[in-house]
C-alpha positions in Angstrom: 0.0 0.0 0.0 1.7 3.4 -0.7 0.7 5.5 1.9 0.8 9.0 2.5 -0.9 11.9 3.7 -2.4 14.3 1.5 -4.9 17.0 2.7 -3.2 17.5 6.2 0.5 17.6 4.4 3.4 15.9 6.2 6.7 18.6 5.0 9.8 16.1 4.5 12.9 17.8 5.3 16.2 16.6 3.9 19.0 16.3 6.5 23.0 17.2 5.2 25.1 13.8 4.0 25.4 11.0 6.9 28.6 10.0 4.3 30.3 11.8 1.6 28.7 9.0 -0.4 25.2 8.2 0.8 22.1 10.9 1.2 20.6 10.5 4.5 17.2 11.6 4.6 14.4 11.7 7.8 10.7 12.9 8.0 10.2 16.0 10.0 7.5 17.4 10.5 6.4 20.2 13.6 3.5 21.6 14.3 3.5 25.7 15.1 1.8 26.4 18.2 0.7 29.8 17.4 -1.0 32.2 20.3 -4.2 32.8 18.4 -4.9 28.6 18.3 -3.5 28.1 21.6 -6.1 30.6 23.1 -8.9 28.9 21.2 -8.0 25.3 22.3 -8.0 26.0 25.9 -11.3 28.2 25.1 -12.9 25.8 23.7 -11.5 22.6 26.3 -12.9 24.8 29.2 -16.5 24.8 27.3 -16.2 21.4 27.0 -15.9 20.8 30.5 -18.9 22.7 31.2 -20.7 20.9 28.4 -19.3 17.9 27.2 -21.7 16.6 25.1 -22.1 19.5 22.6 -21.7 18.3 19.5 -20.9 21.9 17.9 -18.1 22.6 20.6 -16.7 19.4 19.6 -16.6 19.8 16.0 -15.0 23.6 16.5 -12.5 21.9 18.5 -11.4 19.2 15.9 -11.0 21.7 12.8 -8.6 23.5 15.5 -6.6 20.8 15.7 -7.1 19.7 12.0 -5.9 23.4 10.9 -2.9 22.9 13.1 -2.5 19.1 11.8 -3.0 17.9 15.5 -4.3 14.5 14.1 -4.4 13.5 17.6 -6.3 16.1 19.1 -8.5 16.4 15.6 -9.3 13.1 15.7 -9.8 13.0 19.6 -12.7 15.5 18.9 -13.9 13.9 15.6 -14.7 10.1 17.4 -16.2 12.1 20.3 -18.2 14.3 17.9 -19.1 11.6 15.8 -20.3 9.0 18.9 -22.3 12.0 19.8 -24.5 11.9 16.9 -23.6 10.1 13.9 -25.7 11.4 11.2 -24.3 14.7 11.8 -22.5 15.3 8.7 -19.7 17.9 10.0 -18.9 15.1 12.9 -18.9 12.5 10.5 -16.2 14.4 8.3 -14.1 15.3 11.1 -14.2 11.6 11.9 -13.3 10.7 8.6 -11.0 12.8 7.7 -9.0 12.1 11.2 -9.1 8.3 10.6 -7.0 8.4 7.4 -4.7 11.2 8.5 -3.6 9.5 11.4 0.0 8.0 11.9 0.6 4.8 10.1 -3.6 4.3 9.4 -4.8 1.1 8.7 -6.5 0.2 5.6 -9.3 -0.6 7.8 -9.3 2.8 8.7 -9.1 3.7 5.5 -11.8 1.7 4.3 -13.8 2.8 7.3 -13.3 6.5 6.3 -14.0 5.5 2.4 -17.7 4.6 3.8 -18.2 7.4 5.8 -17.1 9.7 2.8 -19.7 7.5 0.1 -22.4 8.1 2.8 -22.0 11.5 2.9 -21.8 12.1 -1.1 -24.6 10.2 -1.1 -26.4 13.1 0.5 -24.7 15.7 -1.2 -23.5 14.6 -4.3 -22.4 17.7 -5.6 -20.0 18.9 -2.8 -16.3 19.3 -4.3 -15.2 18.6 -1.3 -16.7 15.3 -0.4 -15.8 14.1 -3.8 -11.9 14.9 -2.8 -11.7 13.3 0.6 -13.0 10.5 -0.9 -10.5 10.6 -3.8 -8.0 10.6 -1.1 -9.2 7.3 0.4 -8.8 5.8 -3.0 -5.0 7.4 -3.2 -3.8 6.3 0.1 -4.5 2.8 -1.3 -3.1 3.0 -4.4 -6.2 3.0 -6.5 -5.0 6.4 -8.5 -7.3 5.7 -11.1 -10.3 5.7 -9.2 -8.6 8.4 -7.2 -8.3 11.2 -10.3 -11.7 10.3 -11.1 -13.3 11.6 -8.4 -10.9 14.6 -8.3 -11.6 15.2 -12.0 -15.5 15.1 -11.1 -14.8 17.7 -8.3 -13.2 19.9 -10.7 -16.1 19.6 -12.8 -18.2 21.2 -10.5 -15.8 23.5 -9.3 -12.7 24.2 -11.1 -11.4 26.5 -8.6 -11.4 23.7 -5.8 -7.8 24.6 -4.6 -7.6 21.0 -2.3 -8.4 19.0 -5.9 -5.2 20.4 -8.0 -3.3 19.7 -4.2 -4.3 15.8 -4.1 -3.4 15.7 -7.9 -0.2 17.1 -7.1 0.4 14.8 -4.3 -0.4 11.6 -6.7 1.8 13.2 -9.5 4.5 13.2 -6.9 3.8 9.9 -6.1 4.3 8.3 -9.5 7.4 10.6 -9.9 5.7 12.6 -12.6 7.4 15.5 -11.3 6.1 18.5 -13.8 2.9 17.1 -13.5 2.8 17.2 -9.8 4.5 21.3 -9.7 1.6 21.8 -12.2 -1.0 21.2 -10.4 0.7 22.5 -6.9 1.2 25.9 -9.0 -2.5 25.8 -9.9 -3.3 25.6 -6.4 -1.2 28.5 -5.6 -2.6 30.4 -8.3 -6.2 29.9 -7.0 -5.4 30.7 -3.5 -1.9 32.8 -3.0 -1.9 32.7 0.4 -2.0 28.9 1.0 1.3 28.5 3.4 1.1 24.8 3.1 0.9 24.6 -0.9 4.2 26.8 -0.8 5.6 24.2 1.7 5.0 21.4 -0.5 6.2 23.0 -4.0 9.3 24.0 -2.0 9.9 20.4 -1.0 9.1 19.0 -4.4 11.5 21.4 -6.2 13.8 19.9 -3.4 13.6 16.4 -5.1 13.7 17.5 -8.2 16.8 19.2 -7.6 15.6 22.5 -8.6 17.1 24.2 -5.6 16.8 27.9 -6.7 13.4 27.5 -6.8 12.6 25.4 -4.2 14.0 28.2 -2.0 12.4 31.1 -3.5 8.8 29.1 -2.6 10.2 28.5 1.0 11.1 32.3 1.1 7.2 33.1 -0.1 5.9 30.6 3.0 8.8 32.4 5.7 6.9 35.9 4.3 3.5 34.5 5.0 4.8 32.9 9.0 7.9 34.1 9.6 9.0 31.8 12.4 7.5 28.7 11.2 10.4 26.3 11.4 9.3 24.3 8.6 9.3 26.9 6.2 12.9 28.7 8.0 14.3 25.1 7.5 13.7 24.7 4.0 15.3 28.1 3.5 18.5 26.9 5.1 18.3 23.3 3.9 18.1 25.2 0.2 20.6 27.6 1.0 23.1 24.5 2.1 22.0 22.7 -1.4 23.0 25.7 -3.1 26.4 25.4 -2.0 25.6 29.2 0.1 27.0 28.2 3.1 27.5 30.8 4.9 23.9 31.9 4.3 22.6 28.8 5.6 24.6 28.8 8.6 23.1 32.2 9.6 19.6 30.8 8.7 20.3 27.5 11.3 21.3 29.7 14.0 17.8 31.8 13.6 16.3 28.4 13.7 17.7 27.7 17.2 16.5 31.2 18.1 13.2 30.4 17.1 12.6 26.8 18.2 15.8 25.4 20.6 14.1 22.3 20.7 14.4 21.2 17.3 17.5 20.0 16.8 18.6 18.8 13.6 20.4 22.6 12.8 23.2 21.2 14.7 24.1 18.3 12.8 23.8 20.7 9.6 26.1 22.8 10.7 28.7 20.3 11.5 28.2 18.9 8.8 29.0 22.0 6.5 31.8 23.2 8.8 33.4 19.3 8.9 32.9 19.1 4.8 32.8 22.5 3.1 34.5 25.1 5.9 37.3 22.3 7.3 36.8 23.6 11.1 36.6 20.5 12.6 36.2 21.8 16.2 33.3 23.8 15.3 32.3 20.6 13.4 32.8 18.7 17.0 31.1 21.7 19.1 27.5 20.9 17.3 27.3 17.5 16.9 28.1 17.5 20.9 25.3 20.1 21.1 23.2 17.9 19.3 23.6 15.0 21.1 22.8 16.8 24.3 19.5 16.9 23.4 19.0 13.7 21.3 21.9 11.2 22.9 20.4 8.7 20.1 20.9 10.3 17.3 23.1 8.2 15.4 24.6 10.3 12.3 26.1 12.7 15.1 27.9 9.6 16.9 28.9 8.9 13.5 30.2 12.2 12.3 31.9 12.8 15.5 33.9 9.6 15.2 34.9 10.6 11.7 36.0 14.5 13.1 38.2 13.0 15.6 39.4 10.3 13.3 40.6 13.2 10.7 42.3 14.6 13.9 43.9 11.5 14.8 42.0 11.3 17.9 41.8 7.7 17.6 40.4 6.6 20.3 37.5 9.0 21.2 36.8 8.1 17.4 36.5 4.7 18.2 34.0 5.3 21.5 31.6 7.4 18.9 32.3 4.5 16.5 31.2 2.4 19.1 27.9 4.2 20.3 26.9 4.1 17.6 27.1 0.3 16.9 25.5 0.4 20.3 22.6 2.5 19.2 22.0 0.2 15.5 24.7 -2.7 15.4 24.0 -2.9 11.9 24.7 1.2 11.1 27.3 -0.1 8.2 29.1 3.5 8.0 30.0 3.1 12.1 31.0 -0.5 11.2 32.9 0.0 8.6 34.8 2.8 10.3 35.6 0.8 13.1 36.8 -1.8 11.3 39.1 0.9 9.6 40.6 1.9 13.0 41.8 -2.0 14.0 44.7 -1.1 11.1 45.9 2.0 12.7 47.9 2.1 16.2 45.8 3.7 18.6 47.7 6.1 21.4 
């Protein structure tokens, strides 16, 4: 099953080299915690208290969360809204729509939210909308065909449906039909300029396709619309670093940190570029150590900080990283390799 999410957009953020010869790439993805959502969660949680079982409350709640892709929370809200009464059609969306953009969802939750979704088109057979969530439960299981029907029928009906030209995108992508996919993320953006999250997604696709010039001028657009969403100041910096401006990027990491502390993968780029590109190996040591203070498990750091200290003959400190790391994934093959590297060479 090729799964992934669509409507409520996971942003995957490239990480710098683990090796000179392998990419290494993760998933990030953070949500913003902005003042104006904050206050209406708690607003809304202390109604609830007070009445629990109104359906509308609930419902307001779950759109919160879904607007802030808390798929938790939304679909926390959306099963409570939904057991409340189940032929309401706004709980029954919430529901849906929380089922299939949950971490790792089922296909029985898929196929669960695929029902929900006919029932409701059933009752409103002309609403764009329905037609693309349920398009979406088609994509998430591979049935594309099916999938761009329903999309293609939305778009019938409206052809200014932003979310329809974002799910064809998002299959496009899929398939690796790459100018298909910025085509239809462009139309998107051309219906609605001010969708953050379209930007987000058109940066990270011009990422694959290696179109890094681009890719950051749409990240720069999304920093203009939040400017301290870490997502989009990543992809700035991440582009920057493909781009070979490192100096740039290393300005746009440390404004990371500034913004969010927590999030720590800044570090390991900026050891990386000053072990690789700026050959200041004890800046290279200082953030990988900084790193690990705040994710001990992070394996590419242990790495990288083996291979720093290798390259100043600190042989044995390399080998303890070398050997956290094993220690961490025994079969890690750079670490292995590496260590096996150090048995030749007379350690002090």
């Amino acid at each position: 099953m090729i799964k992934y999410l669509v409507l409520g957009i996971v942003i995957i953020l490239s990480v710098a080299c683990s090796t000179e010869e392998e990419q290494e790439s993760q998933h990030f993805f953070l949500t913003e915690d902005t003042n104006n959502d904050t206050d209406i969660l708690i607003q809304l949680t202390d109604s609830l208290e007070k009445d629990p079982d109104n359906i509308h409350l609930w419902i307001q709640k779950g759109n919160v969360c879904k607007d802030r892709l808390d798929f938790a929370c939304a679909l926390n809200a959306g099963a409570k809204a939904f057991l409340i009464d189940s032929t309401n059609i706004g709980a029954r969306q919430l529901y849906a729509w929380s089922l299939i953009n949950k971490p790792n969802a089922p296909v029985s939750d898929i196929e669960r939210a695929k029902r929900h979704f006919q029932y409701v088109l059933s009752l409103q057979p002309r609403d764009p909308k329905t037609l693309v969530d349920l398009a979406n439960t088609y994509s998430l299981t591979g049935d594309f065909r099916t999938a761009i029907k329903y999309i293609n029928d939305a778009l019938r009906i409206d052809e200014y449906y932003r979310d329809g030209y974002v799910l064809k995108g998002s299959i496009y992508k899929t398939v690796e039909n790459y100018d298909l996919a910025l085509s239809s993320y462009q139309t998107a953006l051309q219906i609605d300029p001010d969708f953050f999250i379209g930007y987000l997604n058109t940066g990270w696709l011009l990422t694959e396709m290696e179109n890094h010039s681009l890719a950051l001028e749409y990240y720069q657009t999304a920093v203009d619309l939040q400017p301290e969403n870490i997502n989009a100041l990543y992809g700035v910096a991440k582009s920057l670093q493909d781009l070979e401006r490192f100096d740039e990027a290393l300005v746009e990491y440390r404004h990371i940190l500034e913004v969010n502390p927590k999030f720590y993968i800044p570090y390991f780029n900026q050891g990386y570029i000053k072990q690789y590109h700026q050959n200041d190996l004890d800046s290279a040591a200082y953030f990988y150590h900084e790193l690990l203070k705040k994710a001990p498990d992070y394996i590419g750091a242990w790495y990288q900080l083996g291979e720093v200290y290798f390259t100043q003959k600190k042989y044995t400190s390399a080998a303890e990283c070398y050997v956290k790391a094993l220690e961490i994934d025994e079969n890690f093959t750079p670490a292995r390799t590496a260590a096996e590297r150090l048995r030749h060479i007379k350690i002090e």
